[in-house]
VEXTOR-487503 format. One record per residue: x, y, z of N, C-alpha, C, O, CB in turn; residue number from 0. Coordinates in steps of 0.05 Angstrom, whole numbers, plus 5000, padded with zeros to 4 digits. Glycine has a CB too. Example, Ala and Ser with C-alpha at 12.3 -4.5 7.8 and 13.67 -1.06 7.14 Angstrom:
BEGIN
+------+------+------+-------+-------+-------+------+------+------+------+------+------+-------+-------+-------+-----+
| n_px | n_py | n_pz | ca_px | ca_py | ca_pz | c_px | c_py | c_pz | o_px | o_py | o_pz | cb_px | cb_py | cb_pz |  nr |
+------+------+------+-------+-------+-------+------+------+------+------+------+------+-------+-------+-------+-----+
| 5264 | 4886 | 5156 |  5246 |  4910 |  5156 | 5264 | 4934 | 5156 | 5285 | 4934 | 5169 |  5226 |  4911 |  5181 |   0 |
| 5257 | 4955 | 5142 |  5273 |  4979 |  5143 | 5258 | 5001 | 5157 | 5268 | 5023 | 5161 |  5282 |  4988 |  5114 |   1 |
+------+------+------+-------+-------+-------+------+------+------+------+------+------+-------+-------+-------+-----+
END
This chain:
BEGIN
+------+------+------+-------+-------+-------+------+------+------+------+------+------+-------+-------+-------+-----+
| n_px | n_py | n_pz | ca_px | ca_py | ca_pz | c_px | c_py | c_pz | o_px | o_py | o_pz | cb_px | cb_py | cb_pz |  nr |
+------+------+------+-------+-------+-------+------+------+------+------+------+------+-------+-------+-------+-----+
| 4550 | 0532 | 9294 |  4535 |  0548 |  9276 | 4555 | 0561 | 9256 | 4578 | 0566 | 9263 |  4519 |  0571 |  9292 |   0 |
| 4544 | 0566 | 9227 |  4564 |  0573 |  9213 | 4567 | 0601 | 9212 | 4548 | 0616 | 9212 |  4562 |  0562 |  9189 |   1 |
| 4597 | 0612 | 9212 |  4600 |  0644 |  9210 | 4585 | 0665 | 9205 | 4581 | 0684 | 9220 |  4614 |  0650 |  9197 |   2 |
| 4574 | 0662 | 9175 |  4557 |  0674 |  9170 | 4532 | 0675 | 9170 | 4519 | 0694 | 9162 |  4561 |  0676 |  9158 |   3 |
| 4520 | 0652 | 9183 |  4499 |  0658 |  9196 | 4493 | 0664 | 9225 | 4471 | 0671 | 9232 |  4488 |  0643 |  9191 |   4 |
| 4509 | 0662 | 9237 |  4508 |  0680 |  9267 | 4518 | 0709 | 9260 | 4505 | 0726 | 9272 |  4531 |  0665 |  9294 |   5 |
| 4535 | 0719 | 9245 |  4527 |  0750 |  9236 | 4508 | 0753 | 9219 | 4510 | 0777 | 9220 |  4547 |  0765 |  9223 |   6 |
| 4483 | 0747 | 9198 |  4460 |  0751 |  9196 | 4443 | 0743 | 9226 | 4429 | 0762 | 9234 |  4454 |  0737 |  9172 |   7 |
| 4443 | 0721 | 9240 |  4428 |  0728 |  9255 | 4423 | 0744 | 9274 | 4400 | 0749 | 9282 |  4427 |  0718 |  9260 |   8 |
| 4455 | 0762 | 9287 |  4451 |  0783 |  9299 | 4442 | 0812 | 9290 | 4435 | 0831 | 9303 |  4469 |  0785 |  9310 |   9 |
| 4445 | 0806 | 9258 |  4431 |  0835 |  9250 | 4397 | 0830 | 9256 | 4381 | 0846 | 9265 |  4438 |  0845 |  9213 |  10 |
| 4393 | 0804 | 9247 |  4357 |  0807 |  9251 | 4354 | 0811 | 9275 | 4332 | 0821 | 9280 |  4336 |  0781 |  9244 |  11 |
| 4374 | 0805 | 9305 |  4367 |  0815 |  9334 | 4373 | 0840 | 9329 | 4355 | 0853 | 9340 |  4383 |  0803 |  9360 |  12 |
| 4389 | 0856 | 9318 |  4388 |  0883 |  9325 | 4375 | 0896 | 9309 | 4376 | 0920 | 9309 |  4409 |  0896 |  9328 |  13 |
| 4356 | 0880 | 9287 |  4334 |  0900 |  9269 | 4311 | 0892 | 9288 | 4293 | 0909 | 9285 |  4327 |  0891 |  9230 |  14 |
| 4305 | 0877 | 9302 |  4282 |  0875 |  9322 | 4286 | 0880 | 9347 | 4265 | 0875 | 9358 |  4271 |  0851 |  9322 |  15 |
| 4299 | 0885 | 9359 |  4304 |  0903 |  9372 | 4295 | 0934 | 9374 | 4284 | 0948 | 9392 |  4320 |  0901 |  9370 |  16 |
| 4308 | 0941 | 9346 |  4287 |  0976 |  9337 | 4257 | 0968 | 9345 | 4247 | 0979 | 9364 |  4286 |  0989 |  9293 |  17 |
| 4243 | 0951 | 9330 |  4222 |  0947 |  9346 | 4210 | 0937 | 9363 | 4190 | 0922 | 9363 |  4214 |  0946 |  9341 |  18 |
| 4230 | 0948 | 9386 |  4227 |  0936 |  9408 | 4204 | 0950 | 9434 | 4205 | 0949 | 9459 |  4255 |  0934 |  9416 |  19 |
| 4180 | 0965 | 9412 |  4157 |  0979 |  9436 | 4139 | 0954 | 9428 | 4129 | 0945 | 9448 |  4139 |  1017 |  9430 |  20 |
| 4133 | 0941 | 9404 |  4129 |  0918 |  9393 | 4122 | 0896 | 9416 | 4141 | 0887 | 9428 |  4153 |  0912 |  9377 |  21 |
| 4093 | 0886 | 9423 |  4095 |  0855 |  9444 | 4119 | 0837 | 9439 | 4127 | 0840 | 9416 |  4066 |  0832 |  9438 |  22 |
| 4133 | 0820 | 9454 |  4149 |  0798 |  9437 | 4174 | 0805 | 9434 | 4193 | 0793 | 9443 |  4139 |  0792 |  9410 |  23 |
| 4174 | 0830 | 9419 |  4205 |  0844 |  9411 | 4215 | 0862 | 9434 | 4200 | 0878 | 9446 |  4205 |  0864 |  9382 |  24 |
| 4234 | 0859 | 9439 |  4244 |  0883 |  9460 | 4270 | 0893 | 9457 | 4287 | 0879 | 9445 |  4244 |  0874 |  9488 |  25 |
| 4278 | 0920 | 9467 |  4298 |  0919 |  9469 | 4324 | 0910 | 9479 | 4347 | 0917 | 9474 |  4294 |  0928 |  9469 |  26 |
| 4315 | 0896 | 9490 |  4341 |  0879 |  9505 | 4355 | 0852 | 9475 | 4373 | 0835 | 9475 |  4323 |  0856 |  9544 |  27 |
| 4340 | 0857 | 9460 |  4345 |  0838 |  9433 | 4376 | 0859 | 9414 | 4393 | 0849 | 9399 |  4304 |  0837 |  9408 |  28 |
| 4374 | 0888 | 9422 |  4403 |  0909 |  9413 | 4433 | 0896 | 9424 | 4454 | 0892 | 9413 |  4401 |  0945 |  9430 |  29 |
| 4426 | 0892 | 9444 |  4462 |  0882 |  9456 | 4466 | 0854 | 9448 | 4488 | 0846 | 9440 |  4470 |  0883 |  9495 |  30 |
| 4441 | 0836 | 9452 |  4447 |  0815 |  9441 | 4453 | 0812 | 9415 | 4472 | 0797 | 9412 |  4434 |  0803 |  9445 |  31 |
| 4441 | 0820 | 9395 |  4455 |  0827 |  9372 | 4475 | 0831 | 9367 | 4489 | 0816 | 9353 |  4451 |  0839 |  9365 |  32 |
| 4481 | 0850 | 9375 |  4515 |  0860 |  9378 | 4530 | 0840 | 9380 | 4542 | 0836 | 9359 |  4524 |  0878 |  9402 |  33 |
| 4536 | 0819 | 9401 |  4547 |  0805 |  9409 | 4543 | 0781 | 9400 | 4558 | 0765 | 9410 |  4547 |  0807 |  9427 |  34 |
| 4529 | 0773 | 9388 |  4523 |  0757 |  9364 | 4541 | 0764 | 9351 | 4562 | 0751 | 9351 |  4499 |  0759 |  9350 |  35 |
| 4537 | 0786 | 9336 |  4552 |  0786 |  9307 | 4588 | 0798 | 9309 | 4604 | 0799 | 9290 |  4531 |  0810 |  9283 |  36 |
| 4593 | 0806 | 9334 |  4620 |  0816 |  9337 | 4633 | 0779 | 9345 | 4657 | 0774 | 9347 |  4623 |  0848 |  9367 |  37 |
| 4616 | 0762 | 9349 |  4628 |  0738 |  9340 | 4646 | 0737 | 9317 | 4670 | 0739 | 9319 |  4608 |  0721 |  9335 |  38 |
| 4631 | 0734 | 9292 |  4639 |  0746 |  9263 | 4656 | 0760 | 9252 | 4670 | 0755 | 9234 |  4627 |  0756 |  9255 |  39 |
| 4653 | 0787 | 9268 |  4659 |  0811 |  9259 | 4701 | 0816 | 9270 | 4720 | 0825 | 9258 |  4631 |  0836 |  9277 |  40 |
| 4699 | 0806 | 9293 |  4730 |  0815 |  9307 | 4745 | 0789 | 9296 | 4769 | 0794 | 9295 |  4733 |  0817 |  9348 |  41 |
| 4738 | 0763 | 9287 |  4759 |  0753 |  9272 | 4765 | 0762 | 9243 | 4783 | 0753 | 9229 |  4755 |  0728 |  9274 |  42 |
| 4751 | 0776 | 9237 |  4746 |  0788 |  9202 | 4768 | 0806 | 9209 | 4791 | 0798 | 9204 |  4711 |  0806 |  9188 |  43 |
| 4764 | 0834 | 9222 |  4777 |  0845 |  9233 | 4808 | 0840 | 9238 | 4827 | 0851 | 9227 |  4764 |  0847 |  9249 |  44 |
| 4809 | 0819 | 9256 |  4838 |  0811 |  9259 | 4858 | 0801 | 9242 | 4882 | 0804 | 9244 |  4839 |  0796 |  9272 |  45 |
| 4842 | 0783 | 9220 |  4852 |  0774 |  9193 | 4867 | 0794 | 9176 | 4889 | 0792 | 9167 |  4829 |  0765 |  9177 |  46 |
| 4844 | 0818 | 9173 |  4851 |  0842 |  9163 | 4872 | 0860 | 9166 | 4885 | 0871 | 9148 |  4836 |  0854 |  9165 |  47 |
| 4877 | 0861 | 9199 |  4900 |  0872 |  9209 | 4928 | 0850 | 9195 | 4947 | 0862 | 9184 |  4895 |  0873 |  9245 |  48 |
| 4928 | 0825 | 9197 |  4945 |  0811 |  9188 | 4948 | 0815 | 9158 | 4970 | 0815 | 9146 |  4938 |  0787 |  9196 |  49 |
| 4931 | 0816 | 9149 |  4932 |  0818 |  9113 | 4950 | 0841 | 9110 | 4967 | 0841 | 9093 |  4899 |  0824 |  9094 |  50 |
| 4945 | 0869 | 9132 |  4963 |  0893 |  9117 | 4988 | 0897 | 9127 | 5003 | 0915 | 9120 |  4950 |  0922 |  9119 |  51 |
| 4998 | 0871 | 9154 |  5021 |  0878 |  9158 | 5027 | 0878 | 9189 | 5048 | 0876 | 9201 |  5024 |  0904 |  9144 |  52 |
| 5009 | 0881 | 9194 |  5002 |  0890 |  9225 | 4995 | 0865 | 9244 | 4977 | 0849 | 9238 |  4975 |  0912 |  9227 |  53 |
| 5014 | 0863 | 9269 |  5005 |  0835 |  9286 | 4978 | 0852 | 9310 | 4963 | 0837 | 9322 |  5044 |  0819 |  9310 |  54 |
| 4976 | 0879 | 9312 |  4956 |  0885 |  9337 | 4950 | 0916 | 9326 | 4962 | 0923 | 9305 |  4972 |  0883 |  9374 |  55 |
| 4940 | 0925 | 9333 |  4915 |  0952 |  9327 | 4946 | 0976 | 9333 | 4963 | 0975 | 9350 |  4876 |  0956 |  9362 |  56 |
| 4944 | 0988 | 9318 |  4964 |  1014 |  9329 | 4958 | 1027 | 9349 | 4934 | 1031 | 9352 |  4967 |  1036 |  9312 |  57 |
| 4977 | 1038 | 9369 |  4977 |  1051 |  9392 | 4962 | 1072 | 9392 | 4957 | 1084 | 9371 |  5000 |  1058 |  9400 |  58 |
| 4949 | 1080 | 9421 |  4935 |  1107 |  9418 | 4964 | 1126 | 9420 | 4987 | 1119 | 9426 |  4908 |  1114 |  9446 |  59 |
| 4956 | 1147 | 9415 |  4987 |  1166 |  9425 | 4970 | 1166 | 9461 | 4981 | 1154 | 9481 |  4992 |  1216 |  9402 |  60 |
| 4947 | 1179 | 9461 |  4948 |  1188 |  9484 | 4960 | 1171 | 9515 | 4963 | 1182 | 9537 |  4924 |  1194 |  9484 |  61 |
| 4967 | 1141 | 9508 |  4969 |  1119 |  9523 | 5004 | 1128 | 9534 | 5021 | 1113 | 9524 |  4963 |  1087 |  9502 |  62 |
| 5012 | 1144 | 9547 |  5033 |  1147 |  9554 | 5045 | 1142 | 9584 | 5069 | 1147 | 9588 |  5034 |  1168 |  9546 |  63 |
+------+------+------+-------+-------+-------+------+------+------+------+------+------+-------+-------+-------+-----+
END
């Protein structure tokens, strides 16, 4: 499936989802969504980190 359409398709699971009191629609259609589109979303993400310089996410401080 191509990139950008598995992140549009998980937004239409997590816009139907909201109506999920709805016959048919439910809420269990929110996490799937999610995870749909964080397909998409965490390699965008990671690219980004690479574009500014960065090989991994900066440290928390509190991680001691």
């Amino acid at each position: 499936m191509p990139p950008g359409l598995r992140l549009v398709l998980g937004l239409l699971l997590i816009g139907g989802g909201i109506l999920g009191f709805l016959p048919i629609l439910g809420f269990w259609m929110i996490p799937l969504g999610v995870a749909v589109a964080m397909l998409d979303l965490v390699p965008l993400y990671r690219a980004a980190l690479r574009r500014a310089g960065r090989t991994k996410p900066p440290a928390d401080p509190d991680d001691r």
